[in-house]
GUKOL-892415 format. One line per 4 residues: their letters; for each residue x, y, z of C-alpha. Coordinates in Angstrom, 2 decimals. Example, Ala and Ser with C-alpha at 12.3 -4.5 7.8 and 13.67 -1.06 7.14 Angstrom:
2
AS	12.30,-4.50,7.80 ~ 13.67,-1.06,7.14
***
This chain:
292
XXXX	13.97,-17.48,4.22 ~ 15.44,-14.09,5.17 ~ 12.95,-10.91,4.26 ~ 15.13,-8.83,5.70
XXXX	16.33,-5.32,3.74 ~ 18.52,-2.68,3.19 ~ 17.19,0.45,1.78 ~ 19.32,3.37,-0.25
XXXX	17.43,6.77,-1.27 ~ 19.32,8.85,-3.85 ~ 18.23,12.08,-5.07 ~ 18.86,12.55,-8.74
XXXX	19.41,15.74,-10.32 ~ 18.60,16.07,-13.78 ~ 20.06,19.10,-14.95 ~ 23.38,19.12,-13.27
XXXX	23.54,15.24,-14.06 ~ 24.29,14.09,-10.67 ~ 23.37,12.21,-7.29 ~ 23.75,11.38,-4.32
XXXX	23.27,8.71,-1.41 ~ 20.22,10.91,0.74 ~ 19.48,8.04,2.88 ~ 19.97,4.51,4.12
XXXX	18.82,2.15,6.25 ~ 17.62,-1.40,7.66 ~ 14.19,-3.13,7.68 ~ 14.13,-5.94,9.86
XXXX	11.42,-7.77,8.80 ~ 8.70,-8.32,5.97 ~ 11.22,-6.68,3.56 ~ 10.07,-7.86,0.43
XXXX	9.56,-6.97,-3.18 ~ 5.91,-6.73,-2.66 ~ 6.35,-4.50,0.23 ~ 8.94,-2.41,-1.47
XXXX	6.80,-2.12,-4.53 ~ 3.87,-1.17,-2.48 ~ 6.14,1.12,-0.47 ~ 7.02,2.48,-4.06
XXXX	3.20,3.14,-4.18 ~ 2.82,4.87,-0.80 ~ 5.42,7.52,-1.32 ~ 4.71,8.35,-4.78
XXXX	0.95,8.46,-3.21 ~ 1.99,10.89,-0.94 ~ 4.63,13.24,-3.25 ~ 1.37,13.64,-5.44
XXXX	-0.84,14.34,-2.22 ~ 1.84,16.93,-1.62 ~ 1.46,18.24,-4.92 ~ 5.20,17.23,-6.19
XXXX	6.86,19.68,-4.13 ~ 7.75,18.46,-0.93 ~ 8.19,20.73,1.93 ~ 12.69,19.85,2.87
XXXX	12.41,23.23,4.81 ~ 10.97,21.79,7.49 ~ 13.33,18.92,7.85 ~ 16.29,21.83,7.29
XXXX	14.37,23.56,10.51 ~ 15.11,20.90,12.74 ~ 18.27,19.65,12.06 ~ 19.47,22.98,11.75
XXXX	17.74,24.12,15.27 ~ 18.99,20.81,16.30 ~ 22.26,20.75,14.93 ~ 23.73,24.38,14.70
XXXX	26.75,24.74,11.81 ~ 26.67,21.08,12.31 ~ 24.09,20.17,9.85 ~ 26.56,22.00,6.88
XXXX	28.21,18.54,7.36 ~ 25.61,16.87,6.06 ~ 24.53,15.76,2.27 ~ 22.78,18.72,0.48
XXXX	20.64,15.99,-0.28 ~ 20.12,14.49,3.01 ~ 16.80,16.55,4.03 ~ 14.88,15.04,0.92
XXXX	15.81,11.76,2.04 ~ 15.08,12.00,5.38 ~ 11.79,13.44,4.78 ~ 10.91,10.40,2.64
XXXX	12.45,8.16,5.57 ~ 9.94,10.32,7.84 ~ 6.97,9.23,5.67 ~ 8.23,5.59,5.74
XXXX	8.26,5.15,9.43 ~ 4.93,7.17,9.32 ~ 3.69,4.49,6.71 ~ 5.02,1.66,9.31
XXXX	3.17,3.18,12.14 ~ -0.31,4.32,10.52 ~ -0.67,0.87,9.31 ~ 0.56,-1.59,11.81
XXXX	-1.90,-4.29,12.00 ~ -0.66,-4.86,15.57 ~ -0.70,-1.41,16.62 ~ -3.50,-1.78,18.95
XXXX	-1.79,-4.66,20.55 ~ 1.52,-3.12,21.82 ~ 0.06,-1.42,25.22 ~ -2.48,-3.98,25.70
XXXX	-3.24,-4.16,29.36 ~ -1.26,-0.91,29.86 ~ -2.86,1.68,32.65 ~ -3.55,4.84,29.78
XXXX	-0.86,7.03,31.92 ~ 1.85,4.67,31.58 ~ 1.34,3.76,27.85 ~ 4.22,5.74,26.11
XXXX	2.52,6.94,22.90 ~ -0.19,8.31,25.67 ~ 2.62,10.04,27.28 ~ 4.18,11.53,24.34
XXXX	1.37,12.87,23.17 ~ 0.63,14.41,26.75 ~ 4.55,15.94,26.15 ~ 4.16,16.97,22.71
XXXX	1.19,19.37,23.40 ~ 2.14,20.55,26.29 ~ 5.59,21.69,24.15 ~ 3.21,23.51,21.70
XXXX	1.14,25.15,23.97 ~ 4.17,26.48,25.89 ~ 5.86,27.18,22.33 ~ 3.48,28.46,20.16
XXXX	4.76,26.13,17.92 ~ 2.61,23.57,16.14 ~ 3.25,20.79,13.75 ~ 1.40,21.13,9.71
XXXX	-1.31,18.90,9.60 ~ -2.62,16.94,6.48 ~ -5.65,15.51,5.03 ~ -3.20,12.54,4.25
XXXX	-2.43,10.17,7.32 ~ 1.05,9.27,6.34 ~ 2.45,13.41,5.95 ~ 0.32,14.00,8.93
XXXX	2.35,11.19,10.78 ~ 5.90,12.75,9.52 ~ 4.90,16.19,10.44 ~ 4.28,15.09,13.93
XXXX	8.14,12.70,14.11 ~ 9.34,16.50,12.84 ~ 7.62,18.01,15.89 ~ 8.70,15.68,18.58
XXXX	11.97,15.89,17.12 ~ 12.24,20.01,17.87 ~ 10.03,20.01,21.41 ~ 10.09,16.83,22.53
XXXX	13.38,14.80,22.21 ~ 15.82,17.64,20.94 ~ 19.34,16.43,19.78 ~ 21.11,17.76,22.50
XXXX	19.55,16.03,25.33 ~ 19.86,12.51,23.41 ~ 23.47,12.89,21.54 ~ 24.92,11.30,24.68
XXXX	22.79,7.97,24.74 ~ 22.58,7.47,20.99 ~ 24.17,8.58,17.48 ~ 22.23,10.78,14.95
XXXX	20.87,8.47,12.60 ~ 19.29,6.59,15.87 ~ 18.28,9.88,17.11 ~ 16.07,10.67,13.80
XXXX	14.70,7.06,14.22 ~ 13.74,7.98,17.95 ~ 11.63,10.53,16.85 ~ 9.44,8.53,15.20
XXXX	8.56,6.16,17.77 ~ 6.76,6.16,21.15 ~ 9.81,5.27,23.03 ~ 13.09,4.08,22.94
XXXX	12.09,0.10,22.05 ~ 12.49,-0.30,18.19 ~ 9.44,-2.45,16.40 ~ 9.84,-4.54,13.52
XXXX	9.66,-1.77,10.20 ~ 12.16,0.49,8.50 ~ 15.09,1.41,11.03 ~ 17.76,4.20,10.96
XXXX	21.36,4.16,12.46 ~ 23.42,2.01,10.39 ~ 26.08,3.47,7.90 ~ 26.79,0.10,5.78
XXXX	24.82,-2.66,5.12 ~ 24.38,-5.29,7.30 ~ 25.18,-8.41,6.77 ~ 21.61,-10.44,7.47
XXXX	19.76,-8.17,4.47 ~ 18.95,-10.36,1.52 ~ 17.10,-7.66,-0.80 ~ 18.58,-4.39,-1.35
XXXX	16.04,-1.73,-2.76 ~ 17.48,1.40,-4.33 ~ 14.89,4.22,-4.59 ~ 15.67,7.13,-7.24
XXXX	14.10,10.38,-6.37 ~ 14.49,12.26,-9.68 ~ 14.05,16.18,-9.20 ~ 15.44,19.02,-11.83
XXXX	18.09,20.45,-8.31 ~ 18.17,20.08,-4.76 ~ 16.39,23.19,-3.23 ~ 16.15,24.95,-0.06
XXXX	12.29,24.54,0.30 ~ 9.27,23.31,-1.36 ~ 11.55,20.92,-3.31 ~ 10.19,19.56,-6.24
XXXX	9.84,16.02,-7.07 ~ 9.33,14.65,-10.43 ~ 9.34,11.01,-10.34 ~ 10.10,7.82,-8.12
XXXX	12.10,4.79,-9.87 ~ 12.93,1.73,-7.59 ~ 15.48,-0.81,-8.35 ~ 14.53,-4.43,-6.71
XXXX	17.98,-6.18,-5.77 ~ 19.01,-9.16,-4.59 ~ 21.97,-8.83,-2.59 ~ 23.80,-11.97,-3.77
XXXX	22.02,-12.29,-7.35 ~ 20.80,-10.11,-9.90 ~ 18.56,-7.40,-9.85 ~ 14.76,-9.17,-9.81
XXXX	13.78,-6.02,-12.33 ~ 16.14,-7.41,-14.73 ~ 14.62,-9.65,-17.28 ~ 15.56,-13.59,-17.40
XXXX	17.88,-14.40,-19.18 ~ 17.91,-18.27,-19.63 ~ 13.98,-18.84,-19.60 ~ 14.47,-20.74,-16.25
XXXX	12.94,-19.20,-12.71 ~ 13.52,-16.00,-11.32 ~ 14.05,-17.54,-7.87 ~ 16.39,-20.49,-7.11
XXXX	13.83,-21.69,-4.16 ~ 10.65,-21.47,-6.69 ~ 9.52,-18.19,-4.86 ~ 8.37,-16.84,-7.71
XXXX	5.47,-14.35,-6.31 ~ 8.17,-12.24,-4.13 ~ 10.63,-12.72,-7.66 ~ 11.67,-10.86,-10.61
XXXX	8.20,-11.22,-12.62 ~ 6.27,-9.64,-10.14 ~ 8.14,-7.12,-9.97 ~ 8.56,-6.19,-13.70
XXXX	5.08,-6.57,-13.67 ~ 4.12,-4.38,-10.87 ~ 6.74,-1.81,-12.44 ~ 5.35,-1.96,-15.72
XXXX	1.20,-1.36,-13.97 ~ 2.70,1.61,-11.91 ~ 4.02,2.98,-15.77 ~ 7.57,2.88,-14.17
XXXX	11.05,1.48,-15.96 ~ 12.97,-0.83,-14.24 ~ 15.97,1.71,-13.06 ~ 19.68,0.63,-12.06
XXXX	22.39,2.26,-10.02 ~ 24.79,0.65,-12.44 ~ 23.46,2.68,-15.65 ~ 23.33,5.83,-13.42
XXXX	26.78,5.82,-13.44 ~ 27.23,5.77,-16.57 ~ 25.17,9.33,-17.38 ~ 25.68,10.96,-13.84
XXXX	27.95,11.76,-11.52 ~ 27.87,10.71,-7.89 ~ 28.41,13.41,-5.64 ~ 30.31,11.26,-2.72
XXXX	29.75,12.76,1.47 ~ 31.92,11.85,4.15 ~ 29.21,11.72,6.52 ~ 27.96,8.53,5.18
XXXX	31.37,7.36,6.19 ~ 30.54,7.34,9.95 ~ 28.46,10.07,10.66 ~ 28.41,13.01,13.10
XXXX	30.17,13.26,16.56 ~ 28.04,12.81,19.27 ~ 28.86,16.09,20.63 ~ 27.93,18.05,17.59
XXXX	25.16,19.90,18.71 ~ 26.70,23.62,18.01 ~ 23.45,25.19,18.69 ~ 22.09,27.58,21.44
***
């Protein structure tokens, strides 16, 4: 059976009653509802470590320094969503079980996260520039992805081996070789994903900094079915192959404990408006770094 997943962040503004696609992207394996619920769980953990207002003007620094007038063709929304992508890959790193397994055997100057590390400090001594820290592993994690991504591995000296969204997942990882976990670079959804899991991130307008954040909502969906948050509605299984503790009553269930509504893309459309980007459409040139 497939636990493969597509994921879609959209940034909800209350007051102007609209959103907006701030993120997408693939997880290749161990993409379940019970991951995505406790995913729900991690990044709600860490918007309330953050105290609701989550620091976008730090992601807007470095695709900005990155991109030049090139980042104006993103989604206004995009730096949320990539921030939250940030602590997702952070989430997939700081808690690998097999972590310590990857470089096993490895001389300690040829292991890659050894020698990024070596790069990344040398960069901020020579810079003056050093990455937040945080009492919380996961933000600690993303503020370091967000430092490699302006000293380390800048855009302009990777736009010709790989496109932007691959670039942003680059940054997060010790070298080029992607691990199983949450991956950037695609711009539909590919066709081997069975769940698709739409998170809402629900704030009063997109700001330039400390943006605040007011809820999470998560919709659990089955690409070829119904979404598993949905009640039954004959009184037989939620899952055709008996599955039951990945299905739609664990979900409701785990919804209901985390004092969250099931939420649906379909009814958002109804009371919002979605703000449509062409960037989502295929992206930016590989020669748009326009900076300095």
């Amino acid at each position: 059976m497939s636990t493969r997943g597509w994921y879609e962040f959209y940034a909800v503004e209350n007051a102007a009653k609209r959103f907006s696609l701030a993120m997408q992207f693939y997880k290749l394996g161990d993409a379940t509802p019970h991951n995505a619920i406790c995913e729900l769980r991690s990044l709600a953990s860490a918007t309330t470590a953050l105290g609701q207002r989550i620091p976008v003007q730090l992601v807007r620094e470095l695709l900005d320094e990155n991109l030049g007038a090139a980042a104006a063709r993103l989604p206004a929304s995009f730096p949320l969503g990539c921030y939250y992508f940030l602590l997702q890959r952070a989430e997939d790193e700081v808690y690998d079980p097999f972590a310590d397994l990857r470089y096993t055997g490895m001389p300690a100057e040829e292991r890659p996260d050894v020698k990024l590390d070596k790069a990344l400090k040398e960069a901020q001594a020579k810079t003056g520039w050093n990455a937040p820290r945080h009492g919380h592993p996961v933000i600690s994690r993303a503020y370091r992805s967000i430092a490699v991504g302006r000293l380390v591995r800048p855009w302009r000296e990777c736009s010709a081996s790989m496109p932007f969204l691959k670039w942003l997942q680059y940054i997060t990882q010790d070298s080029k070789k992607t691990e199983a976990g949450s991956i950037a670079g695609d711009y539909v959804m590919r066709g081997d994903a069975r769940y698709v899991y739409r998170f809402f991130f629900r704030v009063p307008a997109i700001e330039e900094s400390d943006q605040r954040v007011e809820s999470i909502d998560l919709q659990v969906y089955e690409r070829w079915g119904r979404a598993l948050d949905d009640a039954p509605v004959d009184g037989s299984g939620d899952d055709a192959d008996g599955d039951d503790t990945s299905g739609g009553e664990m979900v409701r269930s785990e919804l209901a404990r985390l004092g969250r509504q099931p939420a649906s893309l379909e009814q958002l459309k109804r009371t919002h408006t979605f703000v449509a980007s062409p960037f989502w459409e295929g992206g930016l040139p590989r020669d748009s770094y326009l900076g300095p």
